[in-house]
PyMOL commands that place a pseudoatom at each C-alpha (Angstrom):
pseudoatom trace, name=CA, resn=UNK, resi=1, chain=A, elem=C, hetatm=0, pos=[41.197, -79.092, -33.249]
pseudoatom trace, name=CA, resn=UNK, resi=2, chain=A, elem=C, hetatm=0, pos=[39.229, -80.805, -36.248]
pseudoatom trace, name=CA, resn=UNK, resi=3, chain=A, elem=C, hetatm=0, pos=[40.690, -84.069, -35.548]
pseudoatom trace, name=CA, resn=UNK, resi=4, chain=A, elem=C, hetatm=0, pos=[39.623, -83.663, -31.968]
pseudoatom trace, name=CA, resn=UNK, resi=5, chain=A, elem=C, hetatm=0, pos=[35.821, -82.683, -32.548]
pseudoatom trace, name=CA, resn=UNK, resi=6, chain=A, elem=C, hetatm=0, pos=[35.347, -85.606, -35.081]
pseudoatom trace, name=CA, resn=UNK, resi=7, chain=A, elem=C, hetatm=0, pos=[36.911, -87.796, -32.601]
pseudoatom trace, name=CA, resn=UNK, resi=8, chain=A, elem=C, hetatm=0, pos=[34.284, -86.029, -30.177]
pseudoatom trace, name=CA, resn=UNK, resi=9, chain=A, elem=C, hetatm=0, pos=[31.763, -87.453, -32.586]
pseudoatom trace, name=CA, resn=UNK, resi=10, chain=A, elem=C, hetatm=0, pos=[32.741, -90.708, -32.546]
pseudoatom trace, name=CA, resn=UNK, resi=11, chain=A, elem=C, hetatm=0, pos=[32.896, -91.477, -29.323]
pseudoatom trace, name=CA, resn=UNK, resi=12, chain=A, elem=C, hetatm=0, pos=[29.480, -89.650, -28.782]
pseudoatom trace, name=CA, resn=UNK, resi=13, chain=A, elem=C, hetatm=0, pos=[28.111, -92.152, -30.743]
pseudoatom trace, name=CA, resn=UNK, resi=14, chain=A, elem=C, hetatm=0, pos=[29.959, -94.609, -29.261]
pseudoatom trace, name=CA, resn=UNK, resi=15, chain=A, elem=C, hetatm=0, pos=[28.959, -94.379, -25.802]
pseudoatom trace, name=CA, resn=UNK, resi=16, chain=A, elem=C, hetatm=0, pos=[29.826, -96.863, -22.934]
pseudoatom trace, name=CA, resn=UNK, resi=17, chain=A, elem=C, hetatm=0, pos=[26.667, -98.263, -21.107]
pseudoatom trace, name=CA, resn=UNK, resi=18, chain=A, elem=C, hetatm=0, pos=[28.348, -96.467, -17.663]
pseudoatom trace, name=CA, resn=UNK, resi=19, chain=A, elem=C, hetatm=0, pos=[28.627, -93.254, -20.026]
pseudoatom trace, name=CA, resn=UNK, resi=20, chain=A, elem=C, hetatm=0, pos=[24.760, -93.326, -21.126]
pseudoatom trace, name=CA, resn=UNK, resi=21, chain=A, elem=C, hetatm=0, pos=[23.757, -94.423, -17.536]
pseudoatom trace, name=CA, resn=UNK, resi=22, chain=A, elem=C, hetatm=0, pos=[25.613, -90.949, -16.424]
pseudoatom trace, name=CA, resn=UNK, resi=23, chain=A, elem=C, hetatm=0, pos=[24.326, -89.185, -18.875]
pseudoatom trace, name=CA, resn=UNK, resi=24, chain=A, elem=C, hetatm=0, pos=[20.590, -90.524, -17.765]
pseudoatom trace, name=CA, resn=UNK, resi=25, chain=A, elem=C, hetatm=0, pos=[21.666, -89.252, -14.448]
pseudoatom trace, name=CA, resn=UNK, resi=26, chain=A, elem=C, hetatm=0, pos=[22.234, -85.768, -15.256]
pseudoatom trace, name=CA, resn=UNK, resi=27, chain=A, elem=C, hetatm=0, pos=[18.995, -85.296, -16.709]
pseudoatom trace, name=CA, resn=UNK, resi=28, chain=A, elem=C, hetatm=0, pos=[17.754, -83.212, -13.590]
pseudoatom trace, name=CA, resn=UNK, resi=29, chain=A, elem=C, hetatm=0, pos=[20.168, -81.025, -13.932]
pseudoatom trace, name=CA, resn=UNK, resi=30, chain=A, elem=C, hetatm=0, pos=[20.681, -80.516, -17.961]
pseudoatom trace, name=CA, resn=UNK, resi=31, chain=A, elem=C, hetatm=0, pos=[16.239, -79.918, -17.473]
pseudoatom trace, name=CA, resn=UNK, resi=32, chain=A, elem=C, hetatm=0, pos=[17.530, -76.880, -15.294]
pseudoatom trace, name=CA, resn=UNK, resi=33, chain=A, elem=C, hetatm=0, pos=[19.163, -75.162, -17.917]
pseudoatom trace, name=CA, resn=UNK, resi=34, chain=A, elem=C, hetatm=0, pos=[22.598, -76.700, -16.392]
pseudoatom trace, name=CA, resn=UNK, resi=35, chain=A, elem=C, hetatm=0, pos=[24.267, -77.213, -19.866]
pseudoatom trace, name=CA, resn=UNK, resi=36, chain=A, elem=C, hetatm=0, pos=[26.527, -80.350, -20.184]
pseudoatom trace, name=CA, resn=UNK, resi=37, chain=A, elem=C, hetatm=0, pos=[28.340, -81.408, -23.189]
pseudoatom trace, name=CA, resn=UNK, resi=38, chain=A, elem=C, hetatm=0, pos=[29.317, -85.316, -23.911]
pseudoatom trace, name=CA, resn=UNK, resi=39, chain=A, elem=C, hetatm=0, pos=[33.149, -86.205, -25.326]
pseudoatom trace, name=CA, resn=UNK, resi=40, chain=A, elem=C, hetatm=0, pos=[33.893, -82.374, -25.475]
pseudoatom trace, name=CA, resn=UNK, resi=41, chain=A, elem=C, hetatm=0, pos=[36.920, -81.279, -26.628]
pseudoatom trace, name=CA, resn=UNK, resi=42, chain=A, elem=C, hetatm=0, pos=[39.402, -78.812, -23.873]
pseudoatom trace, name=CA, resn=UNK, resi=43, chain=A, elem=C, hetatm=0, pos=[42.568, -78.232, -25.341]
pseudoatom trace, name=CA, resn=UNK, resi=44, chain=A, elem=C, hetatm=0, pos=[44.578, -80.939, -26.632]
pseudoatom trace, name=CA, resn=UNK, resi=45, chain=A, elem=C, hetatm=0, pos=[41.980, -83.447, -24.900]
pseudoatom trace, name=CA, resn=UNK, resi=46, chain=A, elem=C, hetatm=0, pos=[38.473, -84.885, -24.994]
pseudoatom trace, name=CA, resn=UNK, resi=47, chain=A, elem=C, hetatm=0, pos=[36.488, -84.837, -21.867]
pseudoatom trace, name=CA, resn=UNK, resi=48, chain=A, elem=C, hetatm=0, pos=[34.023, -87.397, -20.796]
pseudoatom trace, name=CA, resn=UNK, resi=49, chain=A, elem=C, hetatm=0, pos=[31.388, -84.889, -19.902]
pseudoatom trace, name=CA, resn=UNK, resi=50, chain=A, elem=C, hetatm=0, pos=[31.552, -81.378, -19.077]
pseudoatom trace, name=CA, resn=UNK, resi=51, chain=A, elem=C, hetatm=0, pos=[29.957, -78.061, -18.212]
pseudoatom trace, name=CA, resn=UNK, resi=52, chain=A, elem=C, hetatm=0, pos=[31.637, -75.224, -18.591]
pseudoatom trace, name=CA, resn=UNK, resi=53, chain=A, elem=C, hetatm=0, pos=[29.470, -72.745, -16.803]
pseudoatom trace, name=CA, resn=UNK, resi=54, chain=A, elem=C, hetatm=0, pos=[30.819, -74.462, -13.958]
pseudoatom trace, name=CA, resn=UNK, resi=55, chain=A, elem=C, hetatm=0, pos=[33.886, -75.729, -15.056]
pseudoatom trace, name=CA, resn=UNK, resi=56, chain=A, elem=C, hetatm=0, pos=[33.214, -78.995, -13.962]
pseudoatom trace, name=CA, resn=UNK, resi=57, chain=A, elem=C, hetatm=0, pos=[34.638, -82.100, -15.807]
pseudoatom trace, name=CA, resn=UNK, resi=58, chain=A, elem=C, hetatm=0, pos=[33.247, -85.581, -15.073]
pseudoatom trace, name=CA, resn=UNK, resi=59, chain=A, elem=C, hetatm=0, pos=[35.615, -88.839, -16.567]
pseudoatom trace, name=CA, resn=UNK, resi=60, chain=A, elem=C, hetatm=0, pos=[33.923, -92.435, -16.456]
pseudoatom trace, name=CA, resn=UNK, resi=61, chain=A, elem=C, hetatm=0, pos=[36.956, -94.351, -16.078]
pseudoatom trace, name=CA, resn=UNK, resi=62, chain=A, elem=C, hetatm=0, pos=[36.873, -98.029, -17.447]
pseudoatom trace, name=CA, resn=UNK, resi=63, chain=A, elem=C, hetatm=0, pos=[39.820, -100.893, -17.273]
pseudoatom trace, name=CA, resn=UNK, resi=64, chain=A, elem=C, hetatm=0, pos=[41.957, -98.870, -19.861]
pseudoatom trace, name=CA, resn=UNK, resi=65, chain=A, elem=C, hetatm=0, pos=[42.453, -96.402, -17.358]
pseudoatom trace, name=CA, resn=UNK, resi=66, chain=A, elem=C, hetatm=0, pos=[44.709, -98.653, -15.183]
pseudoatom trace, name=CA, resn=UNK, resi=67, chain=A, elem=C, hetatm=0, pos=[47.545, -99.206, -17.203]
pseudoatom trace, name=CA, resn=UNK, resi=68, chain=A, elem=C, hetatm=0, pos=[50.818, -97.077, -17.091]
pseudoatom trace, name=CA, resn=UNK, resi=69, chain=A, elem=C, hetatm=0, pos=[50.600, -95.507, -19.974]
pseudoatom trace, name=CA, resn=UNK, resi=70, chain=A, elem=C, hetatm=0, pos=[46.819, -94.383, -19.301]
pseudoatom trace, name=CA, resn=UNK, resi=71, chain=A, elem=C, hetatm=0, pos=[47.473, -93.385, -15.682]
pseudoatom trace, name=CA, resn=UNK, resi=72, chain=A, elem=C, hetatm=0, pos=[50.221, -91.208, -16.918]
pseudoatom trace, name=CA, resn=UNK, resi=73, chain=A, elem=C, hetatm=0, pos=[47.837, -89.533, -19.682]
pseudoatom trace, name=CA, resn=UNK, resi=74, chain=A, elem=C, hetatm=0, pos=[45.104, -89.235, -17.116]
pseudoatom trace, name=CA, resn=UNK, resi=75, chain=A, elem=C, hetatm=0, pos=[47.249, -87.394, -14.648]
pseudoatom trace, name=CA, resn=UNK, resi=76, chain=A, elem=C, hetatm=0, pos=[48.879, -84.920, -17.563]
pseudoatom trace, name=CA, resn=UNK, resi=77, chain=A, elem=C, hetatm=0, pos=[45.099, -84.332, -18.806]
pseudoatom trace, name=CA, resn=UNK, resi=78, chain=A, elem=C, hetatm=0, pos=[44.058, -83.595, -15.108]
pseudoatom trace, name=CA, resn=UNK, resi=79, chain=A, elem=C, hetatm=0, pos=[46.926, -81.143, -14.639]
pseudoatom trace, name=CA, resn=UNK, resi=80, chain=A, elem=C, hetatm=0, pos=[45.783, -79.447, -17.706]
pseudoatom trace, name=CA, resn=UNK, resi=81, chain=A, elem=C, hetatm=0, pos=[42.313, -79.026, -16.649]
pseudoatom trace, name=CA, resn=UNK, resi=82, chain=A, elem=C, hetatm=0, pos=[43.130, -77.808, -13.679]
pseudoatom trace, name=CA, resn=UNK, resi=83, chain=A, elem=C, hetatm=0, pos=[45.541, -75.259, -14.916]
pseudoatom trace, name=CA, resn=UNK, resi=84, chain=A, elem=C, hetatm=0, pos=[42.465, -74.145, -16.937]
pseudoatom trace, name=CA, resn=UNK, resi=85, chain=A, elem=C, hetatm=0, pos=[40.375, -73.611, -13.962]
pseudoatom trace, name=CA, resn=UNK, resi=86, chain=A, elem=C, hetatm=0, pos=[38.056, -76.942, -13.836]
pseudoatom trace, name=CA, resn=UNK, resi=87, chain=A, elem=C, hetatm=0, pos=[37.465, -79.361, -11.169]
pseudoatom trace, name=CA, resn=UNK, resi=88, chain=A, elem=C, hetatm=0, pos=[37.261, -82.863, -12.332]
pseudoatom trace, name=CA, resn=UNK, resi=89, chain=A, elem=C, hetatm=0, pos=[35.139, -85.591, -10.749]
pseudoatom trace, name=CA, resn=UNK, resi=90, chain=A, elem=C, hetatm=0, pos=[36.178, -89.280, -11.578]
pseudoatom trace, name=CA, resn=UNK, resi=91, chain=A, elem=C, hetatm=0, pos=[33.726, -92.450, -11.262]
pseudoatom trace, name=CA, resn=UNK, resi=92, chain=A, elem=C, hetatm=0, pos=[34.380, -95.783, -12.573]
pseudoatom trace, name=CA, resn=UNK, resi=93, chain=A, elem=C, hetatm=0, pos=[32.620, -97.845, -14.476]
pseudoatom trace, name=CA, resn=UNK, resi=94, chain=A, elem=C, hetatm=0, pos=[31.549, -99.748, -11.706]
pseudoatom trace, name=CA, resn=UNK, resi=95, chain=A, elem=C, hetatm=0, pos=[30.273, -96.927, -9.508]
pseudoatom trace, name=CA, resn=UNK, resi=96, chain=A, elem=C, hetatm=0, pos=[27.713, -96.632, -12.149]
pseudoatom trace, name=CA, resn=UNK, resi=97, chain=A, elem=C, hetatm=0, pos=[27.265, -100.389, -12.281]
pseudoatom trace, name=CA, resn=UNK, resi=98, chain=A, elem=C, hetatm=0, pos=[26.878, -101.126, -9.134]
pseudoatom trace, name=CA, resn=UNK, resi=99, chain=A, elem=C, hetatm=0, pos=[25.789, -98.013, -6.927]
pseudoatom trace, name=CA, resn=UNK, resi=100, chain=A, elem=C, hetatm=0, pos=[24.443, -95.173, -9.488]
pseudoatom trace, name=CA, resn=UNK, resi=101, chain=A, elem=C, hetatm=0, pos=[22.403, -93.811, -6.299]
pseudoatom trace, name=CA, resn=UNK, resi=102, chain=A, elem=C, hetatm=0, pos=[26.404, -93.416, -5.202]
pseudoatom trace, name=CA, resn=UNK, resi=103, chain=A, elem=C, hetatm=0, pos=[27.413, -91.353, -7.858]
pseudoatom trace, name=CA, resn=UNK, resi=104, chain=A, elem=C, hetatm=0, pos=[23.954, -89.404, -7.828]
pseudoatom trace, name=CA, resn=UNK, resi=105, chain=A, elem=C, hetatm=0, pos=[24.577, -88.523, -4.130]
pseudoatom trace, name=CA, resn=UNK, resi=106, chain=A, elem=C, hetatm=0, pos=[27.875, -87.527, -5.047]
pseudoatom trace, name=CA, resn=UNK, resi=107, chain=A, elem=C, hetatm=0, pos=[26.799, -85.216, -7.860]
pseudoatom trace, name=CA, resn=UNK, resi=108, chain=A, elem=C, hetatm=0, pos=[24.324, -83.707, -5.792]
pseudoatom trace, name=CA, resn=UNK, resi=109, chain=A, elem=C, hetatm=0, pos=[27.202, -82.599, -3.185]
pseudoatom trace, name=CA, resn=UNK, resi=110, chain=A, elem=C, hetatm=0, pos=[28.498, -81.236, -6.069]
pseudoatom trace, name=CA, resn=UNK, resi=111, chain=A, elem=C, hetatm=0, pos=[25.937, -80.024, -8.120]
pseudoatom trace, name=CA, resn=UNK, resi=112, chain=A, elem=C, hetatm=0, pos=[23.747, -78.830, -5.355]
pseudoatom trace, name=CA, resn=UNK, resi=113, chain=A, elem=C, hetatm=0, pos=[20.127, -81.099, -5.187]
pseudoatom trace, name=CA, resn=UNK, resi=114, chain=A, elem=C, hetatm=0, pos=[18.441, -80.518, -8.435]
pseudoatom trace, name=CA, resn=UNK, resi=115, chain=A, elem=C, hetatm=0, pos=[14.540, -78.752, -7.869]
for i in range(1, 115): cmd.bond("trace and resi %d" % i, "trace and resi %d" % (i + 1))
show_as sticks, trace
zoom trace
């Protein structure tokens, strides 16, 4: 679990630009008391973003996500979360690019509309 928190770190500071644009969408619901966590740890696995009050797991999937080996990962880590009880959502990188009112809509299905 150590190895998995300072990996956490790292990639928290590492942040895609489609990662920091989601997190710049959430903001209406983190100012609600709605508490997300970036790269957080479940398990054997590091989640994208994640709140666990609702167990609800968000993954920004990029290129790496669409070779063999990472689609088989991605589905193992999927059945894992949702043996644990959380729904995952799952935008690309170029939902945020190129429609972020898309993946807002999408969160507030989800999320209910943010007051």
């Amino acid at each position: 679990m150590r190895d998995q928190i300072k990996f956490a770190q790292t990639l928290r500071r590492n942040q895609t630009y489609a990662e920091r644009q989601f997190w710049a969408l959430l903001h209406p619901w983190r100012a609600q008391d709605m508490h997300w966590r970036r790269q957080a740890p479940i398990g054997p696995y590091v989640v994208d973003f994640c709140c666990k009050r609702m167990k609800l797991v968000v993954e920004i999937d990029g290129d790496t996500h669409a070779t063999d080996a990472e689609l088989a990962h991605d589905a193992a880590r999927t059945a894992y979360l949702k043996y644990q009880g959380f729904t995952i959502l799952r935008f690309s990188n170029v939902d945020l690019y190129e429609s972020p009112e898309g993946v807002f809509d999408a969160l507030c299905r989800g999320l209910g509309t943010p007051t």
